[in-house]
C-alpha positions in Angstrom: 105.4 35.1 90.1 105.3 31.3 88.7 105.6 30.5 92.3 102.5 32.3 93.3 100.8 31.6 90.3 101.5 27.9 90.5 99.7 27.9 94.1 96.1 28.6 93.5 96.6 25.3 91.0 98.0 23.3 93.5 95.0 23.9 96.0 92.7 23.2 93.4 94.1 20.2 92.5 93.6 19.1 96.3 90.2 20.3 96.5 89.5 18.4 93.5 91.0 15.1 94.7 88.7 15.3 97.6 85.7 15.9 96.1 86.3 12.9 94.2 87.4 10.8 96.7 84.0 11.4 98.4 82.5 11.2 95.6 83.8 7.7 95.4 83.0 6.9 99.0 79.6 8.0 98.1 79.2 5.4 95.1 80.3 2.4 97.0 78.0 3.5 100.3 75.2 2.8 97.5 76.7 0.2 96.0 77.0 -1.6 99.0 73.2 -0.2 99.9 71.9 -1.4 96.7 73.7 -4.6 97.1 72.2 -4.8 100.8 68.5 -3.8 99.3 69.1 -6.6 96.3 70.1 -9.2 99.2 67.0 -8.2 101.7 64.7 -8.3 98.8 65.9 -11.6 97.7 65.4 -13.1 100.9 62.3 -11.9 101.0 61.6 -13.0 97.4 62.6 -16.9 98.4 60.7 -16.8 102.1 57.6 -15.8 99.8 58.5 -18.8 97.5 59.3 -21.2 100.2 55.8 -20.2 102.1 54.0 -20.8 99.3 55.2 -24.0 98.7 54.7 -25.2 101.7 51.7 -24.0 101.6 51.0 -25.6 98.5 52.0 -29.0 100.0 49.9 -29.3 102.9 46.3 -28.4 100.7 44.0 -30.9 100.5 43.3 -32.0 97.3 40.0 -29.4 96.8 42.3 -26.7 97.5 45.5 -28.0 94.9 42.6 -28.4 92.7 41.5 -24.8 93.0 45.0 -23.3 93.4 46.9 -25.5 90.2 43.7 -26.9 88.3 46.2 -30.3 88.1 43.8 -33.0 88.0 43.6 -35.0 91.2 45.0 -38.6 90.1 45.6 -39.3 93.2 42.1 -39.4 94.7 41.0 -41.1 91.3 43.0 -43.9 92.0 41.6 -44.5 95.6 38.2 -43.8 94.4 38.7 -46.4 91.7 41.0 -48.9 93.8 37.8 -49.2 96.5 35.5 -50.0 93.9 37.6 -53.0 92.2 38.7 -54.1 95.8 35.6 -54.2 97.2 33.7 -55.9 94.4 36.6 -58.5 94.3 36.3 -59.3 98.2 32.5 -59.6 97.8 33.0 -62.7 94.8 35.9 -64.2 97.0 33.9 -64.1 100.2 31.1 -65.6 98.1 33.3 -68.6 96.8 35.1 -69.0 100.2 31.5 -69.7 101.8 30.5 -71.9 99.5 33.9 -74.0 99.6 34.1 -74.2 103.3 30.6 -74.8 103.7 30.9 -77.2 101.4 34.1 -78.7 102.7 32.4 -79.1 106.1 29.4 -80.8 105.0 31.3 -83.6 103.3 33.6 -84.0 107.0 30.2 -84.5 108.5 28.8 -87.0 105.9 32.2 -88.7 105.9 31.7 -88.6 110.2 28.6 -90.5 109.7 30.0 -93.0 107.1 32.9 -93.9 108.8 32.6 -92.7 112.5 31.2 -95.5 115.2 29.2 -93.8 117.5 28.9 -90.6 115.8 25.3 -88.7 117.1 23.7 -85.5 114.8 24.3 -83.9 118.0 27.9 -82.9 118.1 27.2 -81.1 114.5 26.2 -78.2 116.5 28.8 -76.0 118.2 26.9 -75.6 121.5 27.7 -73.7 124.5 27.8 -75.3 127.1 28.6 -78.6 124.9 26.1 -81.0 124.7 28.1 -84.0 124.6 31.5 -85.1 125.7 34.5 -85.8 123.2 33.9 -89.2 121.4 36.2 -91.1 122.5 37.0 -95.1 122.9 37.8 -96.8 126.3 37.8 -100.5 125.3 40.8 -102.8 123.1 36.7 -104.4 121.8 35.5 -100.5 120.5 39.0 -100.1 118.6 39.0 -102.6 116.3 34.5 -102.3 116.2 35.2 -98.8 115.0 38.4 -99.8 112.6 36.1 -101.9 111.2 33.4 -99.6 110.8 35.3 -97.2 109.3 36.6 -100.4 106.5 33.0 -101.5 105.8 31.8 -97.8 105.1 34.5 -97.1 102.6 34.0 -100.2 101.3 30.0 -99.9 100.8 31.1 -96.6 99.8 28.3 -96.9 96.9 25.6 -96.6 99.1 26.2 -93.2 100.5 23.8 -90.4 99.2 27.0 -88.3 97.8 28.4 -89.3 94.7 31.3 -90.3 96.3 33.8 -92.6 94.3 37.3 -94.2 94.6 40.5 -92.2 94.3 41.1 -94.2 91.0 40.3 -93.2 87.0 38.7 -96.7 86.7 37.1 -96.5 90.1 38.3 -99.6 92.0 38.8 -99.2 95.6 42.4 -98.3 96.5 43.0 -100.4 99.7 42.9 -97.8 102.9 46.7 -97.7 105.3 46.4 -98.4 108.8 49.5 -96.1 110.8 50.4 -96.3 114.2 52.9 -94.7 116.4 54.4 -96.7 119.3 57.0 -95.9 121.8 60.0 -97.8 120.7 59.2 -99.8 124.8 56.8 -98.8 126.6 55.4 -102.1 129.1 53.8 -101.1 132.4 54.3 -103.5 135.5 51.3 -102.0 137.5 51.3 -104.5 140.3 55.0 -103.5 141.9 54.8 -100.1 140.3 57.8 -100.4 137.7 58.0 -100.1 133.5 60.0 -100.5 130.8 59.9 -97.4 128.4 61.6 -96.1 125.2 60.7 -92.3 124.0 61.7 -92.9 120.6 58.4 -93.4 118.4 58.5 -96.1 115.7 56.0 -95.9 112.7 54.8 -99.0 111.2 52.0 -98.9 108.2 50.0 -101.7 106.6 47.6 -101.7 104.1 44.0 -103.0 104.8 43.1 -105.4 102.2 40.4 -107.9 101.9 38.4 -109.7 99.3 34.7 -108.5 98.2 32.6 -111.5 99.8 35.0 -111.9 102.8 34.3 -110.6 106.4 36.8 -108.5 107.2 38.4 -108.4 110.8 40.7 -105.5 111.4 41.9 -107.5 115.2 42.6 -111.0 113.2 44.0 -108.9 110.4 46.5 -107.1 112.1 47.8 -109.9 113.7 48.3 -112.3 110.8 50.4 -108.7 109.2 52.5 -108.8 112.3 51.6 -105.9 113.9 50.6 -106.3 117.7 49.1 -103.4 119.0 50.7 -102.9 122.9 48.1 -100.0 123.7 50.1 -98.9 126.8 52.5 -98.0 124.2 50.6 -97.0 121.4 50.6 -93.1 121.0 48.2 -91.9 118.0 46.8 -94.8 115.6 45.4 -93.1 112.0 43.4 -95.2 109.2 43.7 -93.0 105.8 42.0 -93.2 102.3 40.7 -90.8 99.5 37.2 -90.0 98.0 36.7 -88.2 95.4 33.4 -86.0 94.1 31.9 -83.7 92.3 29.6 -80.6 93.1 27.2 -79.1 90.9 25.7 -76.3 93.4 28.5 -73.9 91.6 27.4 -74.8 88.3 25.6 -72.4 86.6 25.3 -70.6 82.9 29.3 -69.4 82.6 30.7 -71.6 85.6 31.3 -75.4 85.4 31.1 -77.8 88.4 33.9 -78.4 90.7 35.7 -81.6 91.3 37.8 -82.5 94.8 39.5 -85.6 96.1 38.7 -85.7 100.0 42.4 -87.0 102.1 40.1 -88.5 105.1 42.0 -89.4 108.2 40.4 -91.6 111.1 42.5 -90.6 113.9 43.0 -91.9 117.0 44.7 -89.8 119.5 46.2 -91.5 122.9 48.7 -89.5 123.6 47.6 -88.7 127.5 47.3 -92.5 128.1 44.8 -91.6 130.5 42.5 -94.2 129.9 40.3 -92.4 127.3 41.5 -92.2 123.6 40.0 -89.1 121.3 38.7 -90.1 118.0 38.7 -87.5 115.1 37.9 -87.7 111.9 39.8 -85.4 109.4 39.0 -84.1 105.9 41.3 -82.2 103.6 40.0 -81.4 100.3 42.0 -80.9 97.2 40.2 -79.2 94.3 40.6 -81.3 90.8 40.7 -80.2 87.2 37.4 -81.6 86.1 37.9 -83.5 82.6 34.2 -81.9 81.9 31.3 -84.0 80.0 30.5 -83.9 76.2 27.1 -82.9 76.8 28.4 -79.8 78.8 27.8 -77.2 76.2 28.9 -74.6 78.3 32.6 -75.8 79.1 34.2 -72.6 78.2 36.2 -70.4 80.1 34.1 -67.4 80.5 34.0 -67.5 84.2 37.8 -67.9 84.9 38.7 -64.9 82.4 36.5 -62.6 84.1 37.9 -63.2 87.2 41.4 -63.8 85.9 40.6 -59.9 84.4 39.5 -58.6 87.7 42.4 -59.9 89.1 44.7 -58.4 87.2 43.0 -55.2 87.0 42.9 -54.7 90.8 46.9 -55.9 90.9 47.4 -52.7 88.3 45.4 -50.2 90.3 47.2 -51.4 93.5 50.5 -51.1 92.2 50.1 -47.3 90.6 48.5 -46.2 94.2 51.7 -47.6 95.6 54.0 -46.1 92.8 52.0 -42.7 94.0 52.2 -43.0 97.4 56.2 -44.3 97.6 56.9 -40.7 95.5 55.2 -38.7 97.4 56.8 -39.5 100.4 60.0 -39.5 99.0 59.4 -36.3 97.5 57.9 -35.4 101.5 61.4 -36.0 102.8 62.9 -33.9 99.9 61.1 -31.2 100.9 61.6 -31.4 104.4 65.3 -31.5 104.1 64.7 -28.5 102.0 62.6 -26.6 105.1 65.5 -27.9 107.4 68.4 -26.2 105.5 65.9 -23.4 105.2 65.0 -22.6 108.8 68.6 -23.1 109.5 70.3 -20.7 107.0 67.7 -17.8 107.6 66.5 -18.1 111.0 69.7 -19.6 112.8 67.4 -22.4 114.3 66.6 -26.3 113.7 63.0 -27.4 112.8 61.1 -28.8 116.0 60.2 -32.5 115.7 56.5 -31.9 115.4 57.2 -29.4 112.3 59.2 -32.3 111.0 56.5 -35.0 111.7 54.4 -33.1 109.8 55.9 -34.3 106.8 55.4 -37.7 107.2 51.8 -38.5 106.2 50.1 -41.6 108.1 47.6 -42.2 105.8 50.2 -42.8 102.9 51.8 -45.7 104.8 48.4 -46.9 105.6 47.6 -47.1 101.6 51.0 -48.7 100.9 51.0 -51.3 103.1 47.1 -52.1 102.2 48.4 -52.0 98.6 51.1 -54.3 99.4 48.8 -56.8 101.2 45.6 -56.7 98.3 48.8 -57.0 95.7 49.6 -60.4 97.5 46.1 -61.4 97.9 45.0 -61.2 94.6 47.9 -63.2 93.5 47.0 -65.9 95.4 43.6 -65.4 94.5 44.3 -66.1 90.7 46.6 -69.4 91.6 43.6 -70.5 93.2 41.5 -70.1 90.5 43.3 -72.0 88.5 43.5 -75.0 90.6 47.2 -74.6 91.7 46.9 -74.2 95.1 46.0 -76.1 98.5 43.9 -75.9 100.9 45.5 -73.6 103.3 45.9 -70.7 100.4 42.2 -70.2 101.3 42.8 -69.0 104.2 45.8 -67.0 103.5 44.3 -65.7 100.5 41.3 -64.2 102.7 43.7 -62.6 105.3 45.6 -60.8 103.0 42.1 -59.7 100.9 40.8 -58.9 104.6 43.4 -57.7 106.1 44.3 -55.1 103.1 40.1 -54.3 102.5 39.9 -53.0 106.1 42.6 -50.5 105.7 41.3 -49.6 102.0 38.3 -48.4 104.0 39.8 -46.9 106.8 41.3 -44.7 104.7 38.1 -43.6 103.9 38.8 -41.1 106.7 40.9 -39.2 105.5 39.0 -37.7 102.9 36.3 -37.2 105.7 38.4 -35.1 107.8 38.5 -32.4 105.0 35.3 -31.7 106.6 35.2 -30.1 109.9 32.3 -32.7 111.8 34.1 -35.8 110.5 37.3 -34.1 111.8 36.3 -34.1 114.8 36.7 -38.0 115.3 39.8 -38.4 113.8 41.6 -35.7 115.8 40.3 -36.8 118.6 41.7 -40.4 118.2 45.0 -38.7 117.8 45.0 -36.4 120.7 43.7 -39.6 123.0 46.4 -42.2 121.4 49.3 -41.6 123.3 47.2 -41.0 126.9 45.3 -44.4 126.0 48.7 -46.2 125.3 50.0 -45.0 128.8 46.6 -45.9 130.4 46.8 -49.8 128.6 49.9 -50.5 129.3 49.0 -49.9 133.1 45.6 -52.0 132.1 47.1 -54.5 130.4 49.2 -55.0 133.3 46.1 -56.0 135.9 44.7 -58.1 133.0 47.7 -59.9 132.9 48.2 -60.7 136.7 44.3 -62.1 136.6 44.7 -63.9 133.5 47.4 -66.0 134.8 46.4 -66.2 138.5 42.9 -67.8 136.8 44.5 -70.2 134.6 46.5 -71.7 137.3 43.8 -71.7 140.1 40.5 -72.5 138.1 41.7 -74.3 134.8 41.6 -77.2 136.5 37.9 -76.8 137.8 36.2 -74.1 135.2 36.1 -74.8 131.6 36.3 -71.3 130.5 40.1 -71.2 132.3 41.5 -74.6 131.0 43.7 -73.0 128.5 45.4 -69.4 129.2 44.0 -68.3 125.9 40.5 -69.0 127.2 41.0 -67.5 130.4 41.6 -64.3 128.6 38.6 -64.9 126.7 36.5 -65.4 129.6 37.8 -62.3 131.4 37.3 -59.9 128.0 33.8 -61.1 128.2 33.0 -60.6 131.6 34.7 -57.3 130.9 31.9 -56.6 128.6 29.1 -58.0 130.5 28.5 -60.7 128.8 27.5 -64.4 130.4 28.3 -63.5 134.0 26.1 -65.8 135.4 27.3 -68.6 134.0 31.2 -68.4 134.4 30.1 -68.1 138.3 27.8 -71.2 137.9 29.7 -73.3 136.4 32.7 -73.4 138.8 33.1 -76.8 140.2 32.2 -77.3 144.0 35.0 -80.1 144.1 37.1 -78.1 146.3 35.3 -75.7 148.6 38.2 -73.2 149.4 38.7 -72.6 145.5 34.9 -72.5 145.1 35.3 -69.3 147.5 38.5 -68.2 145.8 36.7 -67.7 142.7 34.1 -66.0 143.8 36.1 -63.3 145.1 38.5 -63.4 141.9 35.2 -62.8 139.7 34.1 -60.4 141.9 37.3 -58.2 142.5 38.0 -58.6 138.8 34.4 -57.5 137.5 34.5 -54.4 140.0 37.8 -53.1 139.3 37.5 -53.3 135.4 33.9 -52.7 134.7 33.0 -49.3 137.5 37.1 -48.5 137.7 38.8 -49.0 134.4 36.4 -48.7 131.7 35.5 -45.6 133.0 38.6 -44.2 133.6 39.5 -45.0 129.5 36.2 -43.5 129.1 37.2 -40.3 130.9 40.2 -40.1 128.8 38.4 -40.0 125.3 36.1 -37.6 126.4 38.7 -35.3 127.9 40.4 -35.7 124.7 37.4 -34.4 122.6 36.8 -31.8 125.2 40.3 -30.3 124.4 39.7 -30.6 120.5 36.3 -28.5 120.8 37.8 -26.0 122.3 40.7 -25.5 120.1 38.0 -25.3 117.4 36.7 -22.5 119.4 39.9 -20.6 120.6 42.5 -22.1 117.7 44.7 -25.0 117.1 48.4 -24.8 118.5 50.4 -24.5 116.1 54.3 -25.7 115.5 56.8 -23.3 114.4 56.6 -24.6 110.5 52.8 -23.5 111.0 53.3 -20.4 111.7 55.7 -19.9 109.3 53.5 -21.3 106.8 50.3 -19.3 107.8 47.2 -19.9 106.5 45.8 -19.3 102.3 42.5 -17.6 102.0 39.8 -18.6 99.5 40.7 -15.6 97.2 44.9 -16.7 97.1 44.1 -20.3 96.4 41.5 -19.3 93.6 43.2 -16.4 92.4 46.2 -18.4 90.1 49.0 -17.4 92.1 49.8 -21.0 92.5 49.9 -21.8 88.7 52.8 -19.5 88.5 56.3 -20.8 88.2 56.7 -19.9 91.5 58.9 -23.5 91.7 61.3 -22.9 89.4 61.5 -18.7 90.3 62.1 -20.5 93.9 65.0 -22.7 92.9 66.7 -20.1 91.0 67.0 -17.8 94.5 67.7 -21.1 96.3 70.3 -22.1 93.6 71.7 -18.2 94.0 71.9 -17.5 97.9 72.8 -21.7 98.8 75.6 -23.3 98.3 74.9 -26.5 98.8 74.3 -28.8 95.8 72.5 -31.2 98.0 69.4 -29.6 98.5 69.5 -27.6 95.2 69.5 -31.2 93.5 67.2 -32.2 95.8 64.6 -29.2 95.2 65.0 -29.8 91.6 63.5 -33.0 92.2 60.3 -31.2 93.5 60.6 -28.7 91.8 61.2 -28.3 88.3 58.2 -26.3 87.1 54.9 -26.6 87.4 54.5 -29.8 85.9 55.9 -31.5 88.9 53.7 -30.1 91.2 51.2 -32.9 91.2 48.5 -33.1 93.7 50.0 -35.1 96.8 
């Protein structure tokens, strides 16, 4: 009886172990489901996140203004940067004007103080010239025209200007006389044979005579020792200094402006040809003007103003670059982040143009404007403050230029937030890379007729004499612009070449002007063609595009984006990745809302 009694326990027993074995199954089937669900949803949770950042990234800054109300510092800055930049360049260009206006009166006053022979006519830059160089031919017109020079500075009191002697008690300092010899040079004509050193020697000598005496630069130099062998001589130079003040500048806040004028009377024989150049040189050094007693206004009102301007556009400049570096850096960050992201979930590498995307032209632009306006503005300030030469002028106003015209161009992009400026600006960038394939095929014609009409016509055209104004000369005719004359000027010296260049001109106008011009033409227009009608049937877009999609008006003005959708974000990242790189590299970005400033 136990036996059988025992038995309907035993089956039990086995029944019951089974139920509960697939009972168990049963749980981990939805554990595992649950875990599964958890997982999906999570992925889905971050792809959300990671669209929406992106998203979030590529607005313009209306839109990050409508989706994070995060005021948009960024466009401030530009906003306010133009404004001081441009008001800066306008008093600089202003001053520049003045000084090399200035500067270039004074070398003509100076031409016809201390220049023999020099004619009001060759003030004018005339095209076609109308007068040769001035130039000397005789040993008689060298030393008529040294001594020219020495009785000018020495009457210098009877010039108009208020010129005066490089001296604080203004007695005349006595002028230097240079040449430049070869070390032998003697010419044997009659049998055809010479005697010749290519080593230059220098030898100096000071011009000195009394008041009353009549001074004879010939007899002078040869009681000093110094026998001028012209077939030798190389380049002769007669210096001295004049200093002056101009009052035009003055005014209520600014005082006048004192220089000291470096002239050079120069006399250049290095061809030997027969003819020998003489050029008069003037470099002008502003002076710290001592001032006058009776100068009420000798304060510094003028120079602080500037001095504040300076300095205020040298701050704006460096916090648009402080901007611009971060938000490029943080660009790369976030591409990295996309990278590892398209790679984990969707088993494939971002394309190159989704990657591109990421790197924003216009932010290099503003940096390297910054950079330049930075530098400019430095210099600016050390030349108002009279520590500087001459030459900072001019490097001052290429930087200020230079860094103005790429202020402005960025102007642009702010346009292309609107769909008719847009059109030009996508339109250059569809055409770039088809019109740097059709120059460099250009440029390559250009080049062949350039250098085929320097060596053929330089030597009978004076538009080809040099290879920089051949190239001149053929952009003009390019352009339609003084055709007749480049044909009617050729030389009739030499018939054949007189022929050649009539077919050169011809060939060359033909091919560029009805062939190449229109070709380029063709090429923009074919360019804007394709961008209308991608208005019309839709842009192509790049796989991080699609991904991305496109935010309506009600998303972006709804608040989703002032949710702490970064730091929800990095928590999924920081719970599926494993990879502290780009966690610590997300942080960067992310790290709550209060990093996500406008880019």
């Amino acid at each position: 009886m136990e036996n059988i009694t025992s038995s309907p326990d035993n089956t039990c027993s086995e029944e019951d172990g089974e139920q509960k074995s697939s009972n168990n199954r049963a749980s981990d089937n939805g554990q595992r489901f649950d875990t599964a669900n958890t997982s999906y949803t999570a992925l889905n949770q971050m792809e959300e996140k990671m669209r929406r950042k992106l998203q979030f990234f590529f607005m313009n800054p209306i839109e990050k203004w409508k989706a994070k109300r995060k005021f948009p510092y960024k466009f401030v800055v530009q906003v306010i940067k133009i404004v001081l930049v441009t008001f800066q360049l306008c008093l600089f260009a202003h001053n520049r004007y003045n000084h090399v206006n200035y500067t270039w009166d004074n070398r003509i006053s100076f031409s016809h103080l201390f220049l023999l022979g020099w004619d009001s006519t060759r003030e004018i830059n005339a095209y076609p010239p109308g007068a040769g160089p001035l130039a000397i031919y005789k040993q008689d017109e060298f030393y008529n025209t040294l001594d020219f020079a020495y009785a000018g500075y020495l009457n210098l009191s009877n010039a108009i200007g208020p010129y005066s002697y490089n001296n604080e008690d203004n007695k005349r300092v006595d002028p230097v006389f240079c040449q430049y010899n070869y070390k032998q040079g003697i010419i044997y004509g009659f049998n055809e044979s010479y005697i010749f050193n290519s080593e230059i020697v220098e030898t100096c000598v000071n011009f000195t005579s009394s008041e009353n005496e009549l001074f004879s630069s010939e007899m002078y130099l040869k009681n000093s020792g110094i026998d001028i062998q012209f077939a030798a001589l190389v380049r002769a130079k007669l210096m001295f200094s004049v200093n002056t003040i101009n009052f035009r500048a003055a005014g209520p806040i600014t005082p006048p402006d004192c220089y000291r004028f470096d002239v050079e009377l120069i006399f250049d024989n290095e061809d030997h040809d027969g003819q020998m150049s003489l050029i008069l040189d003037a470099e002008p050094y502003k002076l710290t003007c001592k001032g006058d007693t009776e100068y009420v206004t000798d304060n510094k009102i003028d120079q602080v103003l500037r001095s504040i301007l300076n300095v205020l556009v040298i701050l704006i400049c460096s916090i648009s670059l402080a901007l611009c570096s971060r938000a490029i850096y943080r660009a790369q960050l976030l591409k990295e982040l996309t990278v590892h992201f398209f790679r984990h979930n969707y088993n494939k590498e971002l394309s190159v143009d989704g990657r591109l995307e990421f790197l924003n032209i216009w932010y290099i632009m503003i940096i390297i404007n910054d950079i330049l306006i930075i530098m400019g503005s430095a210099i600016k300030e050390q030349i108002e403050r009279n520590q500087f030469t001459n030459d900072q002028w001019n490097v001052c106003s290429l930087f200020l230029g230079t860094g103005n015209l790429l202020v402005w161009f960025g102007v642009l992009r702010y346009l292309g937030f609107f769909k008719t400026y847009n059109v030009v600006i996508l339109t250059l960038k569809k055409a770039a890379p088809k019109i740097f394939r059709f120059l460099i095929c250009a440029l390559l014609l250009y080049a062949g007729f350039t250098f085929c009409g320097w060596l053929i016509l330089g030597p009978y055209h004076m538009k080809f004499r040099s290879l920089a104004t051949t190239s001149e000369c053929l952009f003009s005719l390019i352009n339609g612009d003084d055709m007749f004359a480049t044909f009617s000027i050729m030389s009739k010296k030499s018939p054949m070449l007189w022929w050649f260049s009539r077919i050169y001109l011809y060939s060359f106008i033909s091919l560029y002007i009805y062939v190449v011009l229109s070709l380029f033409i063709s090429v923009i227009m074919d360019a804007y063609d394709t961008i209308k009608q991608y208005y019309k049937d839709g842009f192509p877009k790049s796989d991080l595009q699609q991904f991305i999609g496109e935010a309506n008006y009600e998303e972006v003005s709804s608040g989703l984006y002032r949710t702490q959708s970064s730091s929800s974000l990095n928590a999924v990242m920081n719970s599926l990745f494993c990879c502290n790189f780009y966690r610590s590299a997300y942080s960067k970005i992310g790290g709550g809302t209060s990093s996500h400033n406008l880019l």
